[in-house]
C-alpha positions as CSV (number, residue, x, y, z in Angstrom):
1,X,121.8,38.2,118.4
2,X,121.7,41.5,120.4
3,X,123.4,40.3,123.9
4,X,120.7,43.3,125.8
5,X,118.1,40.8,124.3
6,X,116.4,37.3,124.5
7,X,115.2,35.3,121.7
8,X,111.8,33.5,122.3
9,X,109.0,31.7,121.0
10,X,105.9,30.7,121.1
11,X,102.9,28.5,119.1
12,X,99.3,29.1,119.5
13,X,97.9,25.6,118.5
14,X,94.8,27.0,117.5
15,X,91.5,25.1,115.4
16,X,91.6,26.9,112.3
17,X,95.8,27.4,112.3
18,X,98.7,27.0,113.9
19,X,101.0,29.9,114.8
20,X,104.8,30.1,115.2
21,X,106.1,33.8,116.7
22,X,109.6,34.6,117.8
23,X,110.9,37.7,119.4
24,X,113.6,39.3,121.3
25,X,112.7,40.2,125.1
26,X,114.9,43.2,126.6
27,X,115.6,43.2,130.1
28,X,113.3,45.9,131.1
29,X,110.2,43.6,129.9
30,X,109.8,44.7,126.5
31,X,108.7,42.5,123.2
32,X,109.6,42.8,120.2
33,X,108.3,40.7,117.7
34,X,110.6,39.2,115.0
35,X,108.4,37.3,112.8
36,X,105.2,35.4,112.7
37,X,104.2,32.4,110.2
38,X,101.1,30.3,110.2
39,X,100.0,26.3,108.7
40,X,96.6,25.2,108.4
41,X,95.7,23.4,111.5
42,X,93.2,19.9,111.0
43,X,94.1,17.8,113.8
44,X,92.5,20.4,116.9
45,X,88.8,20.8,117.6
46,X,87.1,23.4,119.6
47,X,90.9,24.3,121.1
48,X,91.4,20.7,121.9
49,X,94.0,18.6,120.6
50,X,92.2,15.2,118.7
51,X,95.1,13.9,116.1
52,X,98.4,14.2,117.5
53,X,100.3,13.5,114.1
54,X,98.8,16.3,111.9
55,X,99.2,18.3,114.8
56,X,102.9,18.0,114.8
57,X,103.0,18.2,111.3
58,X,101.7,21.7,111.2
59,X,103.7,22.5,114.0
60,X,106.7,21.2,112.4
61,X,105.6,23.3,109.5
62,X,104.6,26.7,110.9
63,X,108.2,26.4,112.8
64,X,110.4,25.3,110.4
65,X,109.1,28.4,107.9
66,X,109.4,30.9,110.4
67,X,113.0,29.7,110.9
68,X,113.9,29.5,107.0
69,X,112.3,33.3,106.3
70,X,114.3,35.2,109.3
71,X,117.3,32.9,109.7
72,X,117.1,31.7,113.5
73,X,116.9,28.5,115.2
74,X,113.9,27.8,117.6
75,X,114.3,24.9,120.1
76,X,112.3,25.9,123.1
77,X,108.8,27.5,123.2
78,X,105.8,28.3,125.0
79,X,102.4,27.2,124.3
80,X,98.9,28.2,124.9
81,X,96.3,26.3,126.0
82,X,92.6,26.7,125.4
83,X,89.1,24.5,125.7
84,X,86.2,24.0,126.2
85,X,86.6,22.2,129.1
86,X,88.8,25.0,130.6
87,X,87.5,26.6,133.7
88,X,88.0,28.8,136.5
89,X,86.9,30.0,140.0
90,X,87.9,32.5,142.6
91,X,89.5,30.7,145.9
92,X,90.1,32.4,149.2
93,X,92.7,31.2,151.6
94,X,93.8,32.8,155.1
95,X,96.7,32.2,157.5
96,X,97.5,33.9,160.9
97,X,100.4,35.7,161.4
98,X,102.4,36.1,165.1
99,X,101.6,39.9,166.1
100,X,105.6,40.2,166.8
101,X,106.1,39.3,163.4
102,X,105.5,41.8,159.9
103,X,104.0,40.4,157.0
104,X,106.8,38.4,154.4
105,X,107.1,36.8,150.9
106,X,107.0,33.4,152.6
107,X,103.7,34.2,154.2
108,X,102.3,34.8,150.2
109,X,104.1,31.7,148.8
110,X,102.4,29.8,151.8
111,X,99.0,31.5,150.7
112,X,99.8,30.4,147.0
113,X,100.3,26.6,148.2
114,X,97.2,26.5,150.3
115,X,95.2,28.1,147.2
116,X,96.3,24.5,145.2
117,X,94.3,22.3,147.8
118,X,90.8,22.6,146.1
119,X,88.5,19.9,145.6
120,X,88.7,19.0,141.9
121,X,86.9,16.4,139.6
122,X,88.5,13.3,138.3
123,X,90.8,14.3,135.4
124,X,90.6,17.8,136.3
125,X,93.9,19.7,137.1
126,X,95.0,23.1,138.0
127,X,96.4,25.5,135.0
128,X,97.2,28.2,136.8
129,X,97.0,30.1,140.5
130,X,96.9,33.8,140.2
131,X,96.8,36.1,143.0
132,X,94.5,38.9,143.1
133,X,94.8,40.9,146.4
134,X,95.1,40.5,150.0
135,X,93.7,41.5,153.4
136,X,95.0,42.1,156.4
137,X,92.7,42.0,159.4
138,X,89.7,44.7,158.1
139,X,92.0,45.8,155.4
140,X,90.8,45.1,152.4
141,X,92.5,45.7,148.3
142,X,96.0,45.5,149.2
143,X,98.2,44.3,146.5
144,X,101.3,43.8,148.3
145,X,100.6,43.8,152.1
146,X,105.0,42.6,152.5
147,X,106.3,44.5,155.5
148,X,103.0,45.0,156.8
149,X,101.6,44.2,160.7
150,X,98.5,42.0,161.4
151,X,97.4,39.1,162.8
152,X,95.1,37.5,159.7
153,X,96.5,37.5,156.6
154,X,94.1,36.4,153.7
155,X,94.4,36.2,150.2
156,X,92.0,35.8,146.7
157,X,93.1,33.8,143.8
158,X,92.0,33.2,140.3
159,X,92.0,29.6,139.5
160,X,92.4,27.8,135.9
161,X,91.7,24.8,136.1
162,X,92.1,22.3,132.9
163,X,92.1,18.6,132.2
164,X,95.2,16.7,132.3
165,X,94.7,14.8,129.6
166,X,94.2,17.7,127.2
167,X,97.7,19.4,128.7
168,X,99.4,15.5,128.1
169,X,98.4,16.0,124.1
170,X,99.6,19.0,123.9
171,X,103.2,18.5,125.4
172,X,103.1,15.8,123.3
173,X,102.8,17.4,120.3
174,X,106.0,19.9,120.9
175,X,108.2,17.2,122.2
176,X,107.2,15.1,118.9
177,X,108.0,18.4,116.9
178,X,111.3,18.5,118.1
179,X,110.9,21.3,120.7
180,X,111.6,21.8,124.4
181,X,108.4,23.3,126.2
182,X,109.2,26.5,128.2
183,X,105.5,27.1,129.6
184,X,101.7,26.8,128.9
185,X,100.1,29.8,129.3
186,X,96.1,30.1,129.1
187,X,95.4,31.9,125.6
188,X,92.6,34.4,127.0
189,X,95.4,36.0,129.3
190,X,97.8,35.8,126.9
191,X,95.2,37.5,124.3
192,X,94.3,40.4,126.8
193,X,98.0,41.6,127.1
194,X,98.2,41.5,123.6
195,X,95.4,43.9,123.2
196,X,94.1,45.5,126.5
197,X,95.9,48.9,127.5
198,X,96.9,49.2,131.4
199,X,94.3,52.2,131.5
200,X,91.7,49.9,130.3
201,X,92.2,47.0,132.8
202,X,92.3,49.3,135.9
203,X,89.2,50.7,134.3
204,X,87.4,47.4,133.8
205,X,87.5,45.9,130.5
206,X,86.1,42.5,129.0
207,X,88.1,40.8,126.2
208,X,86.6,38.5,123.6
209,X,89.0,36.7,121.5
210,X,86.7,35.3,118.7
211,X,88.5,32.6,116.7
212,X,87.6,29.3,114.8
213,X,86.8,26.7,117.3
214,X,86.4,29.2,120.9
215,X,85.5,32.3,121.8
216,X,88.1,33.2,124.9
217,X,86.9,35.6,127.6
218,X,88.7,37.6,130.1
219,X,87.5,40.4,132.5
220,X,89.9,42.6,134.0
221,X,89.4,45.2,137.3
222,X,91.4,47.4,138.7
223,X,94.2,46.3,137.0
224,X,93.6,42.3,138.3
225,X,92.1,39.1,136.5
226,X,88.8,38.8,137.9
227,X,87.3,36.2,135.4
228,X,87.9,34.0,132.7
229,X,86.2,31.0,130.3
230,X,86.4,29.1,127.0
231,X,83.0,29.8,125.4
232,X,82.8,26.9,123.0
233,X,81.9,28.0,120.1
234,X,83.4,30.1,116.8
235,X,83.7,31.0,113.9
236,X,84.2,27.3,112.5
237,X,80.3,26.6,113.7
238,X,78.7,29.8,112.1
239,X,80.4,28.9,108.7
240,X,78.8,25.2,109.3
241,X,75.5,27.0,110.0
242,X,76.1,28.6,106.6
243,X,76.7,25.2,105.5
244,X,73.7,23.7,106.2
245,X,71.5,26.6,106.0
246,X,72.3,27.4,102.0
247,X,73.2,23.9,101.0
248,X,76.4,24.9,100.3
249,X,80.3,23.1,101.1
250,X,82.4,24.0,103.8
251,X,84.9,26.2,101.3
252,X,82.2,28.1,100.1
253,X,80.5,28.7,103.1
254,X,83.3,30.2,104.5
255,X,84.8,32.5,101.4
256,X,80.7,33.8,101.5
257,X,80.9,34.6,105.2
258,X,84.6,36.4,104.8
259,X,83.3,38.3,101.8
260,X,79.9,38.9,101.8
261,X,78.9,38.1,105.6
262,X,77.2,40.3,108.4
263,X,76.9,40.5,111.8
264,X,73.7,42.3,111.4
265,X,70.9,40.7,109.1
266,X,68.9,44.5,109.3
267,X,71.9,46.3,107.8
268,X,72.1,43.6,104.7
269,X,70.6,44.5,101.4
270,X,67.6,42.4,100.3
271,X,68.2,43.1,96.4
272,X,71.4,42.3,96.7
273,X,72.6,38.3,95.7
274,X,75.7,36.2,95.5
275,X,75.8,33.3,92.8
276,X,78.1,30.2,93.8
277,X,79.2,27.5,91.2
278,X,77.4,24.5,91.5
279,X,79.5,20.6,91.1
280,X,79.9,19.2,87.9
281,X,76.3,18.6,86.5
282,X,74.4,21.2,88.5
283,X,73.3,24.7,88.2
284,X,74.7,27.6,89.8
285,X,73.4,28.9,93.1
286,X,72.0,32.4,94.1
287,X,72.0,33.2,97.5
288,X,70.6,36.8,99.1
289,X,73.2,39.2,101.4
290,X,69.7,39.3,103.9
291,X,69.5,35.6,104.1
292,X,73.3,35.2,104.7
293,X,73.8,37.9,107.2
294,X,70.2,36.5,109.1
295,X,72.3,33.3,109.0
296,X,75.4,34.2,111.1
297,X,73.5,37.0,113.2
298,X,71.6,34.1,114.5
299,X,74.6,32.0,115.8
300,X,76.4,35.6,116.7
301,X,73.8,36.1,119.0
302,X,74.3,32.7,120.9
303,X,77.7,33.9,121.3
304,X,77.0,36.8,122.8
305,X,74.8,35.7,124.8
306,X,77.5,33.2,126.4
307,X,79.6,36.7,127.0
308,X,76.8,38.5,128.7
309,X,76.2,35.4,131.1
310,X,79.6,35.6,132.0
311,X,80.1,39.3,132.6
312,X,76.2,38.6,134.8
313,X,78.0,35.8,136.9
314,X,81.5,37.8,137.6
315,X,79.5,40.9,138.8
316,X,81.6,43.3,137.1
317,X,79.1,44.5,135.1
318,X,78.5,48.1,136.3
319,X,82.1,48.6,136.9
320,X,83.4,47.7,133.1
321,X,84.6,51.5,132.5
322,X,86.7,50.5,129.3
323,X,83.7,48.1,128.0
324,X,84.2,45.3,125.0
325,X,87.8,44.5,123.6
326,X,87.3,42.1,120.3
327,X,90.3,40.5,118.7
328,X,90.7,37.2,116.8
329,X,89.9,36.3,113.3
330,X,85.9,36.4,114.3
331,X,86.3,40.1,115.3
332,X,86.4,41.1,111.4
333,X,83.3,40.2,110.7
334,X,81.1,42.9,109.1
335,X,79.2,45.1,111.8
336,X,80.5,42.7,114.6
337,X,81.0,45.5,117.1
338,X,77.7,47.1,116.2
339,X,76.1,43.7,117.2
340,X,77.8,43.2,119.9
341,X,77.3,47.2,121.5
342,X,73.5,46.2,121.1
343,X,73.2,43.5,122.5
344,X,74.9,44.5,126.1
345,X,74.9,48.0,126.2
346,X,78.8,48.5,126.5
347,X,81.1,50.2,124.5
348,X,83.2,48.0,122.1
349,X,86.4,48.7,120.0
350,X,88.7,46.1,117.4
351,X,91.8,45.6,119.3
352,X,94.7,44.3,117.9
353,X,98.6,43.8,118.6
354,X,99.9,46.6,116.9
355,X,102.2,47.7,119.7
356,X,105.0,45.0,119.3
357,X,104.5,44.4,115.6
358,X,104.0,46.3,112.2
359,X,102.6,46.4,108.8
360,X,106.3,44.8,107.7
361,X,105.0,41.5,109.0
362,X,101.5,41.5,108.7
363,X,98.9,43.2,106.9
364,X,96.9,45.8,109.9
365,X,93.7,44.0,109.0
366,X,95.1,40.8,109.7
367,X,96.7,41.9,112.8
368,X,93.7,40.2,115.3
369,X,94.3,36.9,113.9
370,X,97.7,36.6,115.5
371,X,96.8,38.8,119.2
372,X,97.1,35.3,121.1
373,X,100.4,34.1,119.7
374,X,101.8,37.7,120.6
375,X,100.3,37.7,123.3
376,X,102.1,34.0,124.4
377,X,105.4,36.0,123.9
378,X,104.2,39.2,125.6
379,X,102.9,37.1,129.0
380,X,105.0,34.5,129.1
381,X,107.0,35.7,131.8
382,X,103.7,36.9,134.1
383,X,101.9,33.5,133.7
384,X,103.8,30.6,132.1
385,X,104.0,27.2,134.3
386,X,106.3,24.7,133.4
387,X,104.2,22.1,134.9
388,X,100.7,21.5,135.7
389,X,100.2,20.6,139.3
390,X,98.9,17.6,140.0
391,X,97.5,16.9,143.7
392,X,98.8,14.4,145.6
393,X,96.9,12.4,148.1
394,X,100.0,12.4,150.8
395,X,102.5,15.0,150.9
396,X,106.0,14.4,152.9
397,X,106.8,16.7,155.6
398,X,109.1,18.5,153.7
399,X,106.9,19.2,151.1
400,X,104.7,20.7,153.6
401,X,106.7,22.4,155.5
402,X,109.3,25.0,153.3
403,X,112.1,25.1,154.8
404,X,113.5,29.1,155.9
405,X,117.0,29.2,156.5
406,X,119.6,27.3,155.1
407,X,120.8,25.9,158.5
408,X,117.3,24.1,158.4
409,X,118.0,23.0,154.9
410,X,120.8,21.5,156.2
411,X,119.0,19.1,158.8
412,X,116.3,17.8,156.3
413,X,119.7,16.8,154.6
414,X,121.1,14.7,157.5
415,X,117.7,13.2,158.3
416,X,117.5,12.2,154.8
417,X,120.8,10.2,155.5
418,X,119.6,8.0,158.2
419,X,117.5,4.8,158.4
420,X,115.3,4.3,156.7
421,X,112.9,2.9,159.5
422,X,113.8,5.9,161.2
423,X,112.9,8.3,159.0
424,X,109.2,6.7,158.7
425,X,109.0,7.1,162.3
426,X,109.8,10.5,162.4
427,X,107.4,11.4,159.7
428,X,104.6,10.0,161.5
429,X,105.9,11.8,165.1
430,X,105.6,15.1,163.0
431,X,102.2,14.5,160.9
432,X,100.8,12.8,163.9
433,X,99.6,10.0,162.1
434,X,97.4,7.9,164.1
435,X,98.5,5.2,163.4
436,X,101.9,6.0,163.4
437,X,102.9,3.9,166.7
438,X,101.3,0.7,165.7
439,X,102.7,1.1,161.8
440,X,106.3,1.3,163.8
441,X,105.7,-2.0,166.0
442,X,105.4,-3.9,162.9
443,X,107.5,-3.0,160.8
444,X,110.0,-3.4,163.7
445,X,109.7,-7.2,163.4
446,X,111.4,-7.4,160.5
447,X,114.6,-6.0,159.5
448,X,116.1,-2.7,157.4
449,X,116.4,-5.2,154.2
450,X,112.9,-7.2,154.9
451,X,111.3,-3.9,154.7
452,X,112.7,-2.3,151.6
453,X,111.8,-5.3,149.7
């Protein structure tokens, strides 16, 4: 391996398939993508991991293939995370500054710790906390107010929020594969670096990442997150509505919308008919392009509809210069874009990850079924967590107070050393617990060894 350049690797655990990519990252940011290769996915529903053994197994398999064709060894990965329980919210936090003092990197890290005290539902657990801009004083928009002067410092955030138990499955699934996770990464970010342009997100751009069981949205302004969601449905339910609606199975519905599907029921011809082999015993069935097409425009429209609430509740609307980015397997659908232009009035294009891979690895029409798991490697480094933070009801005081320099560093050490009573009693001299003084009392009736027991 090139010693300029890192191997990585990442799966998209996705409904429909799962997806192992590897490539090298150079140091000045850049991806290259090595390989890709895909296994049928069964155990996940709408994102959400349900069996964890024939999730591992196609894990197992998607991996192990992409290390037999291009001859390397993957042992640590990241992973993206998608739901329909995923959610996300805008949090504003401030903190005053002394007027003798200018603005430092330890006032933004304080501003990202403060941003993690939200009130959240039971199960319920933060993803990630991304920062959007800053104020200082009347200032408004500043990116990077370090070095500044002011006396109120505040900052906006992006919150993800996720549930726990969902994040638990899928860490278990890696570390049952054999892997070492790196990072979880939520898979509309990671799809909108795939496919979005720096032009277009300083512009304002939406991105809608259709796939089998979600449809993943991002909006970006002036070059920042401003909102995202896990619309719940995909392409999975449209094929069931095919389903149901010409009495058809699952594999048939789906090779009819692939092949003969449209977006738009007006475009379809009415003279024109597919037959489909009956079972054993039973006729062969005809079924009309109009009917078909009327079929999936129906549920397409639903799913719009989810889009246009959300650009509605960001109020980005007027300011989405760039428009509509689709990408993901739904995005291929016949006259998709043309529905989609109609029914919000915004320009909309196909996008896919062509800039960090090529034909070599994957047909170009094929190319928005894999924009997330490029997209893992491509924004791994901007958004990946190793952990999922998890509130705690008490903090210590060192937890809550960083520590600057290392002389301080230092003296949390030698506290740490002494008694144990002691240390208790400063704690509650610096949090000003309440009942700090009567807590001391009794515990002072018994001794060091009574009390640890």
């Amino acid at each position: 391996m090139n010693q300029e350049s890192k191997l990585i690797a990442a799966i998209d655990i996705g409904t429909t398939k799962v997806v192992a990519v590897a490539g090298r990252k150079y140091p000045d940011g850049h991806i290259q993508v090595l390989g890709v290769e895909k296994a049928q996915s069964t155990g996940v529903k709408r994102g959400v991991v349900l069996n964890i053994d024939e999730t591992v197994s196609a894990i197992k398999q998607a991996v192990s293939a992409l290390e037999a064709r291009f001859d390397i060894r993957i042992a640590e990965v990241f992973v993206g995370m998608a739901g329909y329980s995923m959610k996300s919210l805008t949090n504003r936090c401030y903190r005053f500054i002394d007027p003798n003092d200018e603005i430092s990197t330890f006032d933004l890290e304080q501003l990202l710790r403060d941003s993690h005290r939200i009130s959240l539902d039971p199960g319920e657990k933060i993803i990630h906390v991304i920062p959007q801009d800053y104020s200082v004083d009347n200032e408004q928009g500043e990116k990077n107010p370090v070095g500044m002067s002011g006396q109120r410092l505040e900052g906006n955030f992006h919150v993800v929020i996720g549930r726990m138990a969902s994040v638990k499955n899928i860490e278990k699934c890696v570390h049952r594969a054999g892997l070492q996770l790196n990072g979880v990464v939520l898979e509309p970010l990671a799809s909108a670096h795939a496919v979005l342009t720096e032009e277009e997100m300083e512009a304002g751009v939406v991105m809608i990442d259709i796939g089998g069981g979600t449809t993943d949205f991002a909006l970006f302004y002036d070059g920042i997150i401003r909102h995202t969601a896990v619309i719940p449905f995909g392409g999975n339910v449209v094929t069931n509505d095919i389903k149901e609606g010409c009495s058809v199975l699952f594999k048939q519905a789906e090779t009819l919308k692939v092949q003969f599907g449209s977006a738009m029921g007006s475009m379809a011809r009415e003279d024109m008919v597919v037959a489909i082999p009956g079972m054993p015993g039973w006729e062969s069935k005809e079924i009309s392009f109009k009917n078909l097409s009327s079929i999936i425009q129906a549920r397409m429209e639903e799913i719009i509809e989810y889009v246009a609430h959300h650009i509605d509740t960001s109020g980005y609307y007027d300011k989405l210069g760039a428009g509509i980015v689709i990408t993901g397997g739904g995005a291929l659908l016949k006259n998709i874009a043309h529905l989609i232009r109609l029914k919000t009035g915004l320009d909309v294009r196909m996008g896919q990850p062509d800039r960090y891979m090529n034909e070599d690895l994957v047909n170009e029409g094929e190319m928005p079924l894999y924009s997330t798991s490029v997209g893992l490697l491509v924004s791994s480094s901007m958004y990946a967590t190793q952990r999922v933070v998890e509130q705690k009801l008490f903090e210590s005081p060192e937890e809550e107070q960083p520590v600057r320099a290392e002389a301080a560093s230092r003296k949390v050490v030698s506290k740490q050393k002494t008694g144990r009573s002691r240390m208790a009693k400063e704690a509650s001299h610096i949090t000003g617990d309440l009942f700090g003084s009567l807590k001391n009392r009794i515990a002072g009736i018994f001794d060091d060894k009574d009390v640890e027991m």
